[in-house]
Biopython code that builds the backbone (N, CA, C, O; Angstrom):
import numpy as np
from Bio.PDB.StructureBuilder import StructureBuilder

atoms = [
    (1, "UNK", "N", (-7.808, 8.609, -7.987)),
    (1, "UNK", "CA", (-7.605, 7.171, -8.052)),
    (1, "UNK", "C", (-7.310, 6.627, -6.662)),
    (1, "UNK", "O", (-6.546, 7.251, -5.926)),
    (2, "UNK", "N", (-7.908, 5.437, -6.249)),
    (2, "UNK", "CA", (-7.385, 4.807, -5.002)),
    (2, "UNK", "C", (-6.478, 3.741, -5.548)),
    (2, "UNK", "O", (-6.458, 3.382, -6.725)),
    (3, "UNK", "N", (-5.642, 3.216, -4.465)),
    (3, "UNK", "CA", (-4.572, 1.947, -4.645)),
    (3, "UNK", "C", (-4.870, 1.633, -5.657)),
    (3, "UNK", "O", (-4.396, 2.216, -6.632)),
    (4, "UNK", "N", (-5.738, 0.626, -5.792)),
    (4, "UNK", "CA", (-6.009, -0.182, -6.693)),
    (4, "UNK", "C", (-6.425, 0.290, -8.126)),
    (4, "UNK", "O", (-6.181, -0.583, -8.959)),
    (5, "UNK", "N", (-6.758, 0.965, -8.438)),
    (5, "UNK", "CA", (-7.064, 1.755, -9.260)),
    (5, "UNK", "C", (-5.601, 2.453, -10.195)),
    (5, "UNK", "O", (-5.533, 2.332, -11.418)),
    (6, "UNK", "N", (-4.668, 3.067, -9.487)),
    (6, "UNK", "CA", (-3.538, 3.235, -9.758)),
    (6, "UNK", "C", (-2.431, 1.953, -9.954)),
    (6, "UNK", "O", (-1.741, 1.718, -10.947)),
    (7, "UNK", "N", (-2.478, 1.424, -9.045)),
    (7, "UNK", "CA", (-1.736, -0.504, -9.265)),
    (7, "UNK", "C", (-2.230, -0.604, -10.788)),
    (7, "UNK", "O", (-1.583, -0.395, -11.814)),
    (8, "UNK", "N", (-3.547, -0.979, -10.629)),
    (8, "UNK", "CA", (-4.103, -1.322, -12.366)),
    (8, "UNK", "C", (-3.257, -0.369, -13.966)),
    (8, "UNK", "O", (-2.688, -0.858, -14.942)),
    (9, "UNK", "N", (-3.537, 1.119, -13.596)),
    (9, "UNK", "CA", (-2.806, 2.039, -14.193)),
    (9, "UNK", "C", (-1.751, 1.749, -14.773)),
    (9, "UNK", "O", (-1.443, 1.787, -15.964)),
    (10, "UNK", "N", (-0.861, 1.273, -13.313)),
    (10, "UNK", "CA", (0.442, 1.434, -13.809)),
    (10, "UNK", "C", (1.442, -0.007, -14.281)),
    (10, "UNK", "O", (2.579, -0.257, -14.682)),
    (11, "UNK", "N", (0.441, -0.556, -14.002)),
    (11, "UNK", "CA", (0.261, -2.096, -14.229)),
    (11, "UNK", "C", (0.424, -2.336, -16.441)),
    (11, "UNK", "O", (1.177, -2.842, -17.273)),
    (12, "UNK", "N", (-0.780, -1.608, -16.362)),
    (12, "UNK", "CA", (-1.476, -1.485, -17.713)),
    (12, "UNK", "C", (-0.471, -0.427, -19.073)),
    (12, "UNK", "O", (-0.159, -0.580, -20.254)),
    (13, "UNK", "N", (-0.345, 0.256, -18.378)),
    (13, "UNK", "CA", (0.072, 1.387, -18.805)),
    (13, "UNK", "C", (1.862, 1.637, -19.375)),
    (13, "UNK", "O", (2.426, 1.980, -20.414)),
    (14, "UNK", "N", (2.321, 1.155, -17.735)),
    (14, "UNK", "CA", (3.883, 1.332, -17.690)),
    (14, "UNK", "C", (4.538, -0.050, -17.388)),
    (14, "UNK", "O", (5.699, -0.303, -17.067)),
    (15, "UNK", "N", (3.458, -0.880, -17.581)),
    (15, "UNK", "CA", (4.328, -2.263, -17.520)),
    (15, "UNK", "C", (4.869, -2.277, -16.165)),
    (15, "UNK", "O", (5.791, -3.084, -16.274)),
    (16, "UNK", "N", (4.859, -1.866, -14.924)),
    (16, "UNK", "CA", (5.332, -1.952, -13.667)),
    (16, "UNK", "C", (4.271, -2.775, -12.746)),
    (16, "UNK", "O", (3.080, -2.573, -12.511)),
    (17, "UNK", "N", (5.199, -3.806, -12.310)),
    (17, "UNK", "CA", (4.512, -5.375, -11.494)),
    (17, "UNK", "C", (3.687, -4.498, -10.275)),
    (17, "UNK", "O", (4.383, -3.593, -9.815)),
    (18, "UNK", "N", (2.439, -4.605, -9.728)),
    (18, "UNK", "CA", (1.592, -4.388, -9.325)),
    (18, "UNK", "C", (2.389, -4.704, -7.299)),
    (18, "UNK", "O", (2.034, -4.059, -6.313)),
    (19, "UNK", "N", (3.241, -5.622, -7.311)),
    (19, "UNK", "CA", (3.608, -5.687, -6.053)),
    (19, "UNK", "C", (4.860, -4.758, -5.783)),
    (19, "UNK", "O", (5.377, -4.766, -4.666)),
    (20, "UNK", "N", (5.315, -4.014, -6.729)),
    (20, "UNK", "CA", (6.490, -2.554, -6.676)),
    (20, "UNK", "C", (5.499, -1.155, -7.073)),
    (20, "UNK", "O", (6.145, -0.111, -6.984)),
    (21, "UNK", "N", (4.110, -0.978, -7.475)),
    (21, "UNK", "CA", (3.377, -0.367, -6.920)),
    (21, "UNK", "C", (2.193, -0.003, -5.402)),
    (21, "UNK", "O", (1.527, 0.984, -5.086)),
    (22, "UNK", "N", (2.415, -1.425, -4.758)),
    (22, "UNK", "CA", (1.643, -1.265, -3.830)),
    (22, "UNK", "C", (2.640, -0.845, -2.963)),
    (22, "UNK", "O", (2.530, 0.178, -2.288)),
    (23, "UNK", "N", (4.017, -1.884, -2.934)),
    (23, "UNK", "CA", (5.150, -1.312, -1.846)),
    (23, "UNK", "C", (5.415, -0.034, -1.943)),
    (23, "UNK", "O", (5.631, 0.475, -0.844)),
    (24, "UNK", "N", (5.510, 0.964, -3.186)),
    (24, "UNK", "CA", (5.881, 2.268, -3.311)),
    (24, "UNK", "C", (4.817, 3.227, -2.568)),
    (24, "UNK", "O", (5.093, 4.291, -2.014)),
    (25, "UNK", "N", (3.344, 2.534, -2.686)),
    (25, "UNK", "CA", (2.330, 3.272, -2.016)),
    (25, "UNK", "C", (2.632, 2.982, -0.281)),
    (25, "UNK", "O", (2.698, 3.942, 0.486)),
    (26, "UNK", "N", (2.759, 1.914, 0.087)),
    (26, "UNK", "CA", (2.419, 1.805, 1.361)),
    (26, "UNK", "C", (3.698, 2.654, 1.849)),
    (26, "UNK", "O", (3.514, 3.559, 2.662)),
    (27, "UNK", "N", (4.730, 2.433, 1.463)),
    (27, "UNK", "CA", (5.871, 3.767, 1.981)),
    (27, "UNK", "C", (5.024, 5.249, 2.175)),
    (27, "UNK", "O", (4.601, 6.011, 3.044)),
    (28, "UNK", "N", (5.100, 5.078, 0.801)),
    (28, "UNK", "CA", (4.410, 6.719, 1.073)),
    (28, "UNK", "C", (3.346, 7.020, 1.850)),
    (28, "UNK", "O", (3.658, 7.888, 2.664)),
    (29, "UNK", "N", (2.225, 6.671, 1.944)),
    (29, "UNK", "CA", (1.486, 6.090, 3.262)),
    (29, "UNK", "C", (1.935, 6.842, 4.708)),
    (29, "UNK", "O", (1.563, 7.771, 5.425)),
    (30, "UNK", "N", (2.963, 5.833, 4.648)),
    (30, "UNK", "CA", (3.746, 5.848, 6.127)),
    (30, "UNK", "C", (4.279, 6.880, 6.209)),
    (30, "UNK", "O", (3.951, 7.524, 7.205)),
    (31, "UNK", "N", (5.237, 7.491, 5.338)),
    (31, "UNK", "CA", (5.865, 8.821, 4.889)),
    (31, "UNK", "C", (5.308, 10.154, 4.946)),
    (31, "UNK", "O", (5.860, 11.147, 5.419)),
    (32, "UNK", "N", (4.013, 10.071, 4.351)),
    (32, "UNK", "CA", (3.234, 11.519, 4.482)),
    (32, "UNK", "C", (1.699, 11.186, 4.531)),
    (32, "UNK", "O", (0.832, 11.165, 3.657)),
    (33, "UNK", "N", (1.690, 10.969, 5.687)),
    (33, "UNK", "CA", (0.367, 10.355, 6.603)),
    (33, "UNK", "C", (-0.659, 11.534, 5.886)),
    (33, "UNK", "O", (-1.546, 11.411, 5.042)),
    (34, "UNK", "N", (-0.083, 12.819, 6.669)),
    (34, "UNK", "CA", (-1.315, 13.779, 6.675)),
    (34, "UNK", "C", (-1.641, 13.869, 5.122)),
    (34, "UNK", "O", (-2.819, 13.823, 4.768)),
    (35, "UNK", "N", (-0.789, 13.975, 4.345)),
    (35, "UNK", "CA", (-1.237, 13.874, 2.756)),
    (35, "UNK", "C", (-2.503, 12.897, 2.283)),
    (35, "UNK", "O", (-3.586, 13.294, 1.852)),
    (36, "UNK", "N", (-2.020, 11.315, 2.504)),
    (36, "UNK", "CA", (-2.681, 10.663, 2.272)),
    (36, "UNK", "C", (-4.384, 10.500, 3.262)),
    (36, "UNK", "O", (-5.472, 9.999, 2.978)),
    (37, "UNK", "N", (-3.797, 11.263, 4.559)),
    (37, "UNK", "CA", (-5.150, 11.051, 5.349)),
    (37, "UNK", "C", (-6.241, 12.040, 4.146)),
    (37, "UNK", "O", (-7.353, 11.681, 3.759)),
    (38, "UNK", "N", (-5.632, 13.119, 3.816)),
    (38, "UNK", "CA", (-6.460, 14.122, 3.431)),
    (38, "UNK", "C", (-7.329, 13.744, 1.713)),
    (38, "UNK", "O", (-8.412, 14.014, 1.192)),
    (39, "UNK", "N", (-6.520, 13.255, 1.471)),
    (39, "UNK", "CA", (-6.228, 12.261, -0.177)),
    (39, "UNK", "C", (-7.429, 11.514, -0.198)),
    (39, "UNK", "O", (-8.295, 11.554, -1.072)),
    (40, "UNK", "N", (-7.409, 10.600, 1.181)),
    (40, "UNK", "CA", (-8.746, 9.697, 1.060)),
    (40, "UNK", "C", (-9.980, 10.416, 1.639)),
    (40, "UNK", "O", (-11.146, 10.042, 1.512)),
    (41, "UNK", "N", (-9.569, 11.443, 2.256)),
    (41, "UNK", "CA", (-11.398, 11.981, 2.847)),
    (41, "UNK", "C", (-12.052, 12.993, 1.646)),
    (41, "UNK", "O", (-13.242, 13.280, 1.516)),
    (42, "UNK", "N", (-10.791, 13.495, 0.720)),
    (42, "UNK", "CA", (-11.511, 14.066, -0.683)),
    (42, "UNK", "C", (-11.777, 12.759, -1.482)),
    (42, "UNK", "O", (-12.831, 12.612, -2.101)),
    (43, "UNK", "N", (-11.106, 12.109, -1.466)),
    (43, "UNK", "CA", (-11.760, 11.068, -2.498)),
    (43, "UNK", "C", (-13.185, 10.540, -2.318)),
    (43, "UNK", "O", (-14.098, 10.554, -3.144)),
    (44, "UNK", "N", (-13.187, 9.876, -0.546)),
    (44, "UNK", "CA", (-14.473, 9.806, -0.213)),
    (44, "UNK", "C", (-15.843, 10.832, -0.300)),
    (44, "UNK", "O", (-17.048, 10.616, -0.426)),
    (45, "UNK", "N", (-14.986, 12.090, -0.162)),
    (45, "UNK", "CA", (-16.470, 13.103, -0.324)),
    (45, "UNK", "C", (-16.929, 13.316, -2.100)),
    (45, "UNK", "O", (-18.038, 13.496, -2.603)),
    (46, "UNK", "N", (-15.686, 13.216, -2.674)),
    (46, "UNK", "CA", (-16.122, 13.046, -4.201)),
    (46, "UNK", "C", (-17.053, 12.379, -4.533)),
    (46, "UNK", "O", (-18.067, 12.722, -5.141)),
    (47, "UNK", "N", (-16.571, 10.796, -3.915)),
    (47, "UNK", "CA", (-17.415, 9.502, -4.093)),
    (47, "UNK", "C", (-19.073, 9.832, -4.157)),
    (47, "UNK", "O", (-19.911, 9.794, -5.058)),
    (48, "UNK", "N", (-19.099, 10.208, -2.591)),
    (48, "UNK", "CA", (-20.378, 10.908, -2.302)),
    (48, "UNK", "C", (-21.166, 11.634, -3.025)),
    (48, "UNK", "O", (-22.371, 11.467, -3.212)),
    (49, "UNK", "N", (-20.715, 12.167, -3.294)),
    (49, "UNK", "CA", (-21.347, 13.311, -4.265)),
    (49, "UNK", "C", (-21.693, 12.625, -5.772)),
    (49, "UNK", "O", (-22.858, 12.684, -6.165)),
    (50, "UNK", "N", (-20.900, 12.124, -6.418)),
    (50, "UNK", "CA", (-21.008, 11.471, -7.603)),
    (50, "UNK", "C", (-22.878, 10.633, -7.230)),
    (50, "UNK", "O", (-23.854, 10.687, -7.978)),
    (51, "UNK", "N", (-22.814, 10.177, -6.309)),
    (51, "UNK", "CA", (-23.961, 9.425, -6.104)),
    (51, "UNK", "C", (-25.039, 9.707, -5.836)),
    (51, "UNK", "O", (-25.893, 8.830, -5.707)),
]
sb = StructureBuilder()
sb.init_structure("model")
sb.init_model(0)
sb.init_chain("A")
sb.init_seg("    ")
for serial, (resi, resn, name, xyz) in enumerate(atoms, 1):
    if name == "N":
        sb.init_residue(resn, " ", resi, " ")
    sb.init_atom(name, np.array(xyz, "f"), 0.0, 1.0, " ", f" {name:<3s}", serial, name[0])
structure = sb.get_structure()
């Protein structure tokens, strides 16, 4: 799932306001860079592939 995708989730799901999911992401973000760097270049190669 990217941001938005998860915002929606948890939006939908757990009833939690979409602007205390993006702030919780962008911390973490900042927090564990290399995680998330790695997070989005599998997501992107997934993407890829799907197509």
């Amino acid at each position: 799932m990217n941001q938005r995708e998860c915002v929606e989730a948890l939006s939908e799901h757990a009833n939690i306001e979409p602007v205390i999911s993006i702030t919780v992401w962008n911390e973490l973000e900042k927090e564990k860079e290399e995680f998330f760097s790695s997070y989005l270049k599998n997501m992107q190669k997934d993407r890829k592939e799907e197509d």
